[in-house]
N, C-alpha and C positions, 0 to 999 in steps of 0.2 A: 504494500500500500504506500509506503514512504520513497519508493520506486515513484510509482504512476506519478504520488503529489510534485516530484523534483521534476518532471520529465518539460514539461509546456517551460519552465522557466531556462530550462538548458535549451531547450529549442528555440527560443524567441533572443536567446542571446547573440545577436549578432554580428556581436565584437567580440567572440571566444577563438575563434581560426586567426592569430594573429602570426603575420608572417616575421621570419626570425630574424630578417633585418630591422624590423619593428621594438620585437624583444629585445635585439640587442643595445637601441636605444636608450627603450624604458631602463634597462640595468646600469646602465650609464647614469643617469639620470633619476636618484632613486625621490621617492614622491610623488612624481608624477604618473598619472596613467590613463588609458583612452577612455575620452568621454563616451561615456553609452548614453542609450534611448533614456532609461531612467532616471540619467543626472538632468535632464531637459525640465523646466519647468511642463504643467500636464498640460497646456494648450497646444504648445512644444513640440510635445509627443505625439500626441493627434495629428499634428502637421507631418510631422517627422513620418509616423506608420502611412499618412497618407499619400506624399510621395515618394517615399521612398524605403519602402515595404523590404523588409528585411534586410535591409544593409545597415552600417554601425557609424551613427553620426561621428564615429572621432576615428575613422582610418576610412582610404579610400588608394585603393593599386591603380594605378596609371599605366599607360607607356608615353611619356610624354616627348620621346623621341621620333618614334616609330620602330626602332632597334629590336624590340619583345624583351628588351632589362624592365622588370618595374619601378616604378619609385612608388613611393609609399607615404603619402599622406597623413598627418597626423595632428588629431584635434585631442592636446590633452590636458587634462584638469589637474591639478595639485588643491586638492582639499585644506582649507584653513580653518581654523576657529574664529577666525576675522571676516575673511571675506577670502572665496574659492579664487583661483587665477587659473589662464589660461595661457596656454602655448600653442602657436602653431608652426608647424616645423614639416620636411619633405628630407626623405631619408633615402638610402642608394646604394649599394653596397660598392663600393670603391677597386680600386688593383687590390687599397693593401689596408684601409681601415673604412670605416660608415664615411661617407660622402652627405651632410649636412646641412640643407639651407632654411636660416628662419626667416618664417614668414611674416609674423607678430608674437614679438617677445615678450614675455609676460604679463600680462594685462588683469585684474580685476575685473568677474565675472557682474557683469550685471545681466545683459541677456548672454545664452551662449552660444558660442563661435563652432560650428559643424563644417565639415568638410565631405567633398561627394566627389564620383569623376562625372567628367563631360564628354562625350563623343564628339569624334571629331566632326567639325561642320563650320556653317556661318553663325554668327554672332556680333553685337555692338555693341556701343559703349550707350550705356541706359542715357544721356542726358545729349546725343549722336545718333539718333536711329538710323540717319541715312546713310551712315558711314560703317558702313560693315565691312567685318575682319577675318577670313580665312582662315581657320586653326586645323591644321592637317591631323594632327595626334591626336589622342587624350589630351584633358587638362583637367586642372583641378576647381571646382568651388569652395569659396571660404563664403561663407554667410553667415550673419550675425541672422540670427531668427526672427522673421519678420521686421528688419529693416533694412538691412545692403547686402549686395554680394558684390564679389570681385572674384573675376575668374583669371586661372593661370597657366602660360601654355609656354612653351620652351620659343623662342625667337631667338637667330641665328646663336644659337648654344646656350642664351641663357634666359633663364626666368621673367616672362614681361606679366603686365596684369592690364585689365580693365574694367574697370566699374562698370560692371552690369544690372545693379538695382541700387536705391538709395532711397 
């Protein structure tokens, strides 16, 4: 019986396949770890399950080269007794150590910061409609919940973004 009752919560967990360049981070890094569905305040949630149904708001695998390396997305929390913080950071496995770009560094959670992939396609910059951008790879979404995103796509070797909501 205590089987069956653990079962639905190991299944809804999203962010339990976490890949080992990911791990190898978090170990680096000890406090910190991936935002899940749960930490989302509940309107959050409901947004969160609605679009985007079983995947784990604080990791998201890319290929943001085209190459088939992934990089590896990461939305994670450090719990305080003050106030939570957040990090967002893109992780890589390098020749010879993790390969590490931040993306916004430590910040005070007020709403929180989720990260998704994007296929590749057209897109533009929210406040630019008619000016649309090419993005041949994957990229990533950073959205603050219900108020901006900025999406991030590799340009000639390295990380550009645009503000795509606000």
């Amino acid at each position: 019986m205590l089987l069956m009752a653990g079962t639905p919560a190991i299944a809804e967990d999203s962010c339990a396949n976490v890949p080992d360049i990911a791990k190898a981070y978090l170990n680096a890094h000890p406090g910190w770890r991936i935002l899940r569905v749960a930490d989302l305040y509940s309107d959050d949630q409901h947004l969160w399950r609605q679009y985007h149904k079983g995947k784990c708001p604080g990791l998201a695998e890319v290929d943001l080269d085209g190459s088939g390396t992934m990089f590896v997305g990461l939305a994670l929390i450090r719990p305080d007794k003050s106030a939570a913080q957040e990090r967002i950071v893109v992780v890589r496995a390098g020749p010879k150590e993790i390969e590490t770009q931040t993306l916004y560094r430590d910040f005070e959670v007020t709403t929180h910061t989720v990260i998704w992939r994007a296929p590749p396609g057209i897109t533009w910059q929210w406040d630019e409609p008619n000016k649309k951008i090419r993005i041949a790879n994957d990229s990533l979404i950073v959205e603050t919940m219900e108020s901006s995103a900025q999406q991030f796509y590799l340009k000639n070797g390295k990380l550009a973004y645009i503000q795509t909501s606000d």
